[in-house]
ZAMARGU-4260 file (C-alpha; in steps of 0.2 Angstrom, whole numbers, plus 5000, padded with zeros to 4 digits):
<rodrens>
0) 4447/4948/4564 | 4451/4941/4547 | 4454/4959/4540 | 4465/4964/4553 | 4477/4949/4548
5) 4477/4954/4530 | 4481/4971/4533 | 4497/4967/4544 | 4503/4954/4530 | 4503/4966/4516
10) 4515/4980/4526 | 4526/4968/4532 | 4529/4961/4513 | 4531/4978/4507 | 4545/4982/4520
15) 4553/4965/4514 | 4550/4969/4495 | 4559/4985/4497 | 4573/4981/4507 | 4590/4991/4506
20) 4586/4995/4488 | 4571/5007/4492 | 4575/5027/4494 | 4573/5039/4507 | 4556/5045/4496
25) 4550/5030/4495 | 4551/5024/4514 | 4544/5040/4518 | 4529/5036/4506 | 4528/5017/4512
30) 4529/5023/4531 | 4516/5033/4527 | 4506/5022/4520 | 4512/5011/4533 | 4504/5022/4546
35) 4487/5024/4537 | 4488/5005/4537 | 4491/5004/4555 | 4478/5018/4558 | 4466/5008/4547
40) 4469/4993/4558 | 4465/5001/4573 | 4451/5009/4569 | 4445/4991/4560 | 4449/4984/4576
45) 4438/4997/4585 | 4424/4994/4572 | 4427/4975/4575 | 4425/4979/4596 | 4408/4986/4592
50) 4403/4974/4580 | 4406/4962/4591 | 4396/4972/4606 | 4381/4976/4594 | 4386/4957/4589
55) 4383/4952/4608 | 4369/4964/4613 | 4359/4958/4598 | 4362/4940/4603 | 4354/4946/4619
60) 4341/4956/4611 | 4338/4939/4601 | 4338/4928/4617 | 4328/4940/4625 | 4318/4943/4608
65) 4317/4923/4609 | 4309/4923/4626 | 4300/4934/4624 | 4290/4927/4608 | 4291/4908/4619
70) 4280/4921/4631 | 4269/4929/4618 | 4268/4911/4611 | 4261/4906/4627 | 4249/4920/4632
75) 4243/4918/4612 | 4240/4899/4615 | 4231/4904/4631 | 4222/4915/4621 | 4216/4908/4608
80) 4210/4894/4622 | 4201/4907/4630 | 4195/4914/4614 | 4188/4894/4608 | 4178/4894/4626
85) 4171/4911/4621 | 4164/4905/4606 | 4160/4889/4615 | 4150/4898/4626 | 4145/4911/4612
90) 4136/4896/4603 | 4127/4891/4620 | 4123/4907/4623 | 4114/4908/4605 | 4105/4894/4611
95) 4098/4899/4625 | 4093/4916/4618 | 4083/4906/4602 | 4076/4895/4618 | 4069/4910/4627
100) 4064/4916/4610 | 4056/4902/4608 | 4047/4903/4624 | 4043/4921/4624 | 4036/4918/4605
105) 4023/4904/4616 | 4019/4915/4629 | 4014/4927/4621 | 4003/4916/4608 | 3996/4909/4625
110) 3992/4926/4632 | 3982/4930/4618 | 3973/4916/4618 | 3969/4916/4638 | 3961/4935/4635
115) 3945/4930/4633 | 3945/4916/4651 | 3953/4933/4658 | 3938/4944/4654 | 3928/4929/4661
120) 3939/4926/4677 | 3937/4946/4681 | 3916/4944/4679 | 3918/4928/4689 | 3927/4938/4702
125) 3916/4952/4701 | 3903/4942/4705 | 3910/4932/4719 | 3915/4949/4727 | 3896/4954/4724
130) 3891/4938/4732 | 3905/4939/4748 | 3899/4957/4749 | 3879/4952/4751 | 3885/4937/4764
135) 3895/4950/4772 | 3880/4961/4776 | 3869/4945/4780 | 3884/4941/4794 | 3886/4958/4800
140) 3864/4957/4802 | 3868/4942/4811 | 3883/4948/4824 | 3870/4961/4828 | 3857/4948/4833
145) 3867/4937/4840 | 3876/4952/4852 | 3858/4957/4855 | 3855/4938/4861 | 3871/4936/4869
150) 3866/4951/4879 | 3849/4945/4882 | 3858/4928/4889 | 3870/4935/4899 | 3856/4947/4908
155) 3847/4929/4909 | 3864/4922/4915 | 3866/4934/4927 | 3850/4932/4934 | 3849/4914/4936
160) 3867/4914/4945 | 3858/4927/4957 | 3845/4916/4958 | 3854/4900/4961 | 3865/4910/4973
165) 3848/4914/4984 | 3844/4894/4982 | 3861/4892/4986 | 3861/4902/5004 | 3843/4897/5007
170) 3847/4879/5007 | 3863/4882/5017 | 3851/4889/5030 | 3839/4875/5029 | 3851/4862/5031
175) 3858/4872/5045 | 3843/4873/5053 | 3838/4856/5050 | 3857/4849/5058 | 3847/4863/5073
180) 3831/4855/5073 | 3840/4835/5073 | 3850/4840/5089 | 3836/4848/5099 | 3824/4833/5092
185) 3838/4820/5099 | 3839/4831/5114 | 3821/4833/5118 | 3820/4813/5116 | 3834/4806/5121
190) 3826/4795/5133 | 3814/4788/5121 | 3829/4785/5109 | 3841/4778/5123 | 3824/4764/5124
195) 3824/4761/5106 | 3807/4768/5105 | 3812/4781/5093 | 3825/4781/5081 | 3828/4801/5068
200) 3837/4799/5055 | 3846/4816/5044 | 3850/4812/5028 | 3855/4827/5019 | 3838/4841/5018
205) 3828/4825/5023 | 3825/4822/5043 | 3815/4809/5049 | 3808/4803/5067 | 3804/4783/5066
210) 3791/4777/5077 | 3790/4760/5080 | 3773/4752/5078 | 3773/4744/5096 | 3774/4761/5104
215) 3760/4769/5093 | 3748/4757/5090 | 3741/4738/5093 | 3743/4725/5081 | 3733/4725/5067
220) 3723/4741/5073 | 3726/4760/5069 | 3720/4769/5084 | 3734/4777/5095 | 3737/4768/5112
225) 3740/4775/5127 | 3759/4774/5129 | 3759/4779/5109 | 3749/4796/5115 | 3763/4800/5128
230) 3777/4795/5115 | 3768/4805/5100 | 3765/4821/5114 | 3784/4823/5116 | 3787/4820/5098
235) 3774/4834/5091 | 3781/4847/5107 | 3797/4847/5098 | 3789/4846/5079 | 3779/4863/5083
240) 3795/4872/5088 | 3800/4869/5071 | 3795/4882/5057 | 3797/4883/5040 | 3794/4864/5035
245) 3780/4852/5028 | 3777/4836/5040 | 3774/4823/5032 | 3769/4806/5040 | 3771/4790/5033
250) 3763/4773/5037 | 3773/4757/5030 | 3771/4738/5036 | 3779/4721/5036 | 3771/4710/5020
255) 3762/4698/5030 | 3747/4699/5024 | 3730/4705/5029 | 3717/4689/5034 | 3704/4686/5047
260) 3691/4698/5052 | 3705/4709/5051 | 3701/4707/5032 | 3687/4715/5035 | 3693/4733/5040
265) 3708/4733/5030 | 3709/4724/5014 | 3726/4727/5013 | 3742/4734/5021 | 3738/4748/5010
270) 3724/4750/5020 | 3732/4748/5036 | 3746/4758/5033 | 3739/4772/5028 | 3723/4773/5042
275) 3737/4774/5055 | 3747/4790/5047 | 3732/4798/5043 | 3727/4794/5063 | 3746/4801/5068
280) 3740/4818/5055 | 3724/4821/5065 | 3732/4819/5081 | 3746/4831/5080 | 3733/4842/5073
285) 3720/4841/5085 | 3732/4839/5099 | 3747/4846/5097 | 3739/4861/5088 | 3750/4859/5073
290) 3745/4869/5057 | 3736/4855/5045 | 3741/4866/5032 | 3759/4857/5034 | 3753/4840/5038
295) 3750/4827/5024 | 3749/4806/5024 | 3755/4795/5016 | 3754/4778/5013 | 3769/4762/5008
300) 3761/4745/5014 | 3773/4733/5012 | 3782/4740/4998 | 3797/4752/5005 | 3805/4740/5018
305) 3820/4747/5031 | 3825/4729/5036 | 3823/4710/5028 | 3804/4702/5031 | 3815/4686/5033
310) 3814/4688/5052 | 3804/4694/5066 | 3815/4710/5070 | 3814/4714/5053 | 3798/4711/5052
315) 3794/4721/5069 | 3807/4735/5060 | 3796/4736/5044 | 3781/4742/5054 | 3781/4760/5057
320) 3777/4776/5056 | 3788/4791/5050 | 3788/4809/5052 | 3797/4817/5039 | 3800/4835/5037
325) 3800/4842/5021 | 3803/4859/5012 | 3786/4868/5011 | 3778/4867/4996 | 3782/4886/4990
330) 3798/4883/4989 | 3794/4866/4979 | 3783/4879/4969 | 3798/4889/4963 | 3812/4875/4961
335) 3798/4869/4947 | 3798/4885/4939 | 3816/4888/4940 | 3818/4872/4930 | 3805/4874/4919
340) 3813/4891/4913 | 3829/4882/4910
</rodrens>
């Protein structure tokens, strides 16, 4: 801008400086000149145009230039942060890996000096196998006796369930036949029961016929009266339709005790009681026709009451004498050997 100012100063002092005075020559030569001038302004002031663009574009290229360094100066700030937390980590890093060196350098000085409790833990193992292997052949020996037993058992088993089965359905029959035997005894004496002269009794496999003393026998004596021979006639009629069981009779008394001349027969009620089953025994033998072979006596005196000695009825209950039926002694014979096997 200043240049084009100058320029424009000097022509227009020339023209003045000439006036009128100057020749055609020289107006030519200052128009001339005055045109270069004027060409040279333009062209300064189309030079100065694109100065000023080239000005203005490299102020942008600056600002931008500017920015873009204010960006660069950022990213390099970020970078050297992040390059700073590198080596941070670098030096951490480094000290781990001497750590694990470290450690690596003691396992393996600790390896070495375990090689020799290795060799020993392999013999020790060895060894242990050697020993597991013996107790293994010992236990296999011992599964084979023991399935041998076990088979032996359970054939034993088998056999005594088979057994107890047969006990089982025998007794079932027994008591069958005894619950049988009780109702054609009650039935068969039902008179003699409805007098209280008789009383039977079914207590599981046990059945018993109660005679009162009074019936059978005098007191203080042990031989059958008449009334007690009609009584005990009935009673053995019904007893030898009766198969398959032991009678046993039993003599029991009150516990007064024996004195007088009665003393003199029977020192006790031992005595007494057991003359009159034993008398009882030889009847139902001899008169009835019952096989002795299933007869037996017995004897209690005093000593298995039914009722309280306190009183006279219980005193008059306490003498008696009761058939009992029993199982036969074979079958006694093998419920012994059955336990004793067990």
């Amino acid at each position: 801008m200043t240049r084009t100012v100058s320029l424009s100063a000097i022509c227009f002092l020339l023209f003045l400086s000439t006036g009128c005075l100057v020749s055609k020559k020289d107006y030519v030569l200052k128009s001339d000149e005055a045109d270069r001038c004027a060409s040279n302004l333009a062209q300064c002031v189309d030079e100065n145009s694109t100065l000023k663009s080239e000005l203005s574009s490299t102020q942008e290229s600056l600002t931008s230039s500017e920015k873009r360094g204010e960006d660069l100066s950022g990213q390099l700030d970020a970078v050297r942060g992040q390059r700073d937390e590198l080596q941070a980590r670098l030096g951490t890093q480094e000290a781990v890996n001497e750590e694990l060196k470290e450690q690596n350098a003691r396992l393996g000085d600790l390896l070495k000096s375990k090689e020799v409790s290795q060799s020993q833990i392999i013999q020790e193992t060895m060894d242990i196998n050697k020993k597991l292997q013996a107790t293994n052949v010992e236990l296999r020996e011992e599964i084979v006796r023991r399935d041998s037993e076990n088979k032996r058992l359970v054939g034993e088993l088998n056999m005594a369930q088979a057994e107890l089965q047969e006990v089982k359905t025998r007794k079932e029959e027994e008591l069958q036949q005894l619950k049988s035997t009780y109702d054609e005894l009650v039935q068969g004496l039902k008179s003699e029961i409805e007098a209280g002269e008789i009383q039977i009794r079914r207590m599981k496999d046990r059945l018993s016929v109660n005679l009162v003393e009074k019936i059978l026998f005098d007191s203080g004596r042990a031989d059958l009266k008449s009334s007690g021979i009609q009584v005990l006639s009935k009673v053995g009629e019904e007893l030898s339709k009766i198969k398959g069981k032991r009678i046993q009779i039993e003599g029991h008394t009150d516990d007064v005790p024996i004195g007088g001349k009665l003393k003199e027969r029977f020192a006790t009620n031992w005595e007494l009681s057991a003359s009159r089953a034993i008398a009882v025994v030889h009847f139902l033998q001899e008169k009835v026709g019952i096989d002795p072979a299933n007869l037996s006596a017995g004897a209690y005196g005093e000593y298995q009451p039914a009722a309280s000695n306190e009183t006279l009825e219980g005193q008059a209950a306490n003498r008696r004498i009761e058939i009992v039926l029993l199982a036969p002694y074979e079958q006694i014979s093998e419920a012994q050997e059955t336990t004793g096997a067990e």
